[in-house]
Every structure is written in C-alpha cells, then in structure tokens.
C-alpha positions in Angstrom: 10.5 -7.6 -18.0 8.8 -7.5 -14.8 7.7 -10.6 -12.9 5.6 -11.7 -10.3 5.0 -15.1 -8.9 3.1 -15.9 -6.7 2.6 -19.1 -4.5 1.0 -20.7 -1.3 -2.9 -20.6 -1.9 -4.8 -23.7 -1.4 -7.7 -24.8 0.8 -7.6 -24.3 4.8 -10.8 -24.7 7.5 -12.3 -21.8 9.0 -9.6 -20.7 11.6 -6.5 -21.7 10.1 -3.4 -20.3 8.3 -1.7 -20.0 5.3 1.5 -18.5 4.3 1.6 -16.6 0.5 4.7 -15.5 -1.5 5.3 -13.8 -4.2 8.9 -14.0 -6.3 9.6 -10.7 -8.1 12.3 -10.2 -11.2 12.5 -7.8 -13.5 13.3 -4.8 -11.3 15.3 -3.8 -9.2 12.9 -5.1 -6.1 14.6 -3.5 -2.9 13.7 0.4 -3.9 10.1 -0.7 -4.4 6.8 -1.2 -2.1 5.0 -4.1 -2.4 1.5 -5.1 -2.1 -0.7 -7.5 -2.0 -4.3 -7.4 -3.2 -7.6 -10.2 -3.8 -10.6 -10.6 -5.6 -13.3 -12.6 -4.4 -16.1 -13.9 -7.0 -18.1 -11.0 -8.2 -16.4 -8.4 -6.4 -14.1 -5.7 -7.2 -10.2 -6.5 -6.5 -9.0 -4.9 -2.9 -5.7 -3.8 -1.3 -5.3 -6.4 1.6 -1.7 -5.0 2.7 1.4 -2.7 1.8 4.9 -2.7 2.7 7.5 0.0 2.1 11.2 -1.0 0.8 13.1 -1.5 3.8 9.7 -2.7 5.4 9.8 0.5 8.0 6.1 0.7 7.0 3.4 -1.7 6.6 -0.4 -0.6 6.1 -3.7 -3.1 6.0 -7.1 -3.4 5.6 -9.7 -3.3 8.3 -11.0 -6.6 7.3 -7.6 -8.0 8.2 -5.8 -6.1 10.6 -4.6 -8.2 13.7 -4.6 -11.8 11.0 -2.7 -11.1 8.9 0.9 -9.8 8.5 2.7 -8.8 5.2 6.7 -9.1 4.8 9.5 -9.5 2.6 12.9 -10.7 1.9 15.1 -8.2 -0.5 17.8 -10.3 -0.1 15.2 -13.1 -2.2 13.4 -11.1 -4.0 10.1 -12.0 -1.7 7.5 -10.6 -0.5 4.9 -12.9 1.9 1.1 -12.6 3.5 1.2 -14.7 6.6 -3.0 -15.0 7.2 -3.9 -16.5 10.1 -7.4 -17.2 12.0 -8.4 -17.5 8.1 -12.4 -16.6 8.0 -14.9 -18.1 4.7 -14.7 -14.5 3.8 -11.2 -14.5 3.2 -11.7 -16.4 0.3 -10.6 -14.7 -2.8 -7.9 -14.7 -6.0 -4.8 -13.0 -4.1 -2.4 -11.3 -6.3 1.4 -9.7 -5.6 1.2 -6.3 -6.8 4.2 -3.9 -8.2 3.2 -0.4 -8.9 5.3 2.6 -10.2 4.0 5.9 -12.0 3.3 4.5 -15.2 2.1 1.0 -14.7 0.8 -1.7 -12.7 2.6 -5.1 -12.5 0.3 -8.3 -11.2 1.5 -12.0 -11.0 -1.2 -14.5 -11.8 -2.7 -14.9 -8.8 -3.0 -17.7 -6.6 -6.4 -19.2 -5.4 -7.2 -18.9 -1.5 -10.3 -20.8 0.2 -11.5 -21.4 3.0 -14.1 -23.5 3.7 -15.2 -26.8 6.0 
C-alpha cells in the first residue's frame, strides 16, 4: 500500500532553514508528481509546492515563492522542501502529498515552527 513519510520538521528562529523529506513506497514513485502541502492551527490545509516526475516542472505558492524550493530523488524514492528565510508564519503541520484520479495519499505529517 501506499506510503508516505515524512521527516525534518522541528523548531528554527525567524530567518532560518530547514530541510523536509518525505519517503514514498507503495507506488511506482518516478511516474508520479509530488507535493507538498501544511496546515497551520485553525486554518484550512494549503498547497505549498508541486513537482512533476522528472522534475521539468515545479509550481509554488505566493506566500513562498523565492524561500523555498521543492525537489526529489526517484532514484530514493524522495521528495524534499528546502525552506529557507523561514518566517512565524510558516508555521504549520507539513504533509507529503501523492494524488492520482481516485484518491489522495498523505504521510503523517511533520510539525514545523518557527519561533524566537
């Protein structure tokens, strides 16, 4: 069955970086975009960042275009969110997404905050 795991969150000052990762199984992960998404307290979930297949695409959200950069390693089974210049804002759950026609696939999420 389908997998995701994700790793990396933790807490960093205003201004710093952190780098996420998410390990997929269960499909065959190199035909498939990847995304990423978070969910701050009392807010709805968001797409933070996309990345096609062979990573010939990437898309992002306003909020983080410019910090952040999304990537991933077929060879791994990987996909990462480099953040950097990390804002309180930025604070969130961030989860590894995997989405085909009929379902969505989320890992467990892994707990970002930024704070002084």
């Amino acid at each position: 069955q389908v997998q995701l795991v994700e790793s990396g969150g933790g807490l960093v000052q205003p201004g710093g970086s952190l780098r996420l990762s998410c390990a997929a199984s269960g499909f065959t992960f190199n035909r498939h975009a990847m995304s990423w998404y978070r969910q701050a307290p009392g807010k709805e979930r968001e797409l933070v960042a996309t990345i096609t297949s062979t990573s010939d695409f990437t898309r992002y959200a306003d909020s983080v275009k410019g910090r952040f950069t999304i990537s991933r390693d077929n060879a791994k089974n990987t996909v990462y969110l480099q953040m950097n210049s990390l804002k309180v804002e930025d604070t969130a759950v961030y989860y590894c997404n995997h989405a085909v026609m009929t379902a969505d696939y989320w890992g467990q999420g892994t707990q970002v905050t930024v704070s002084s």
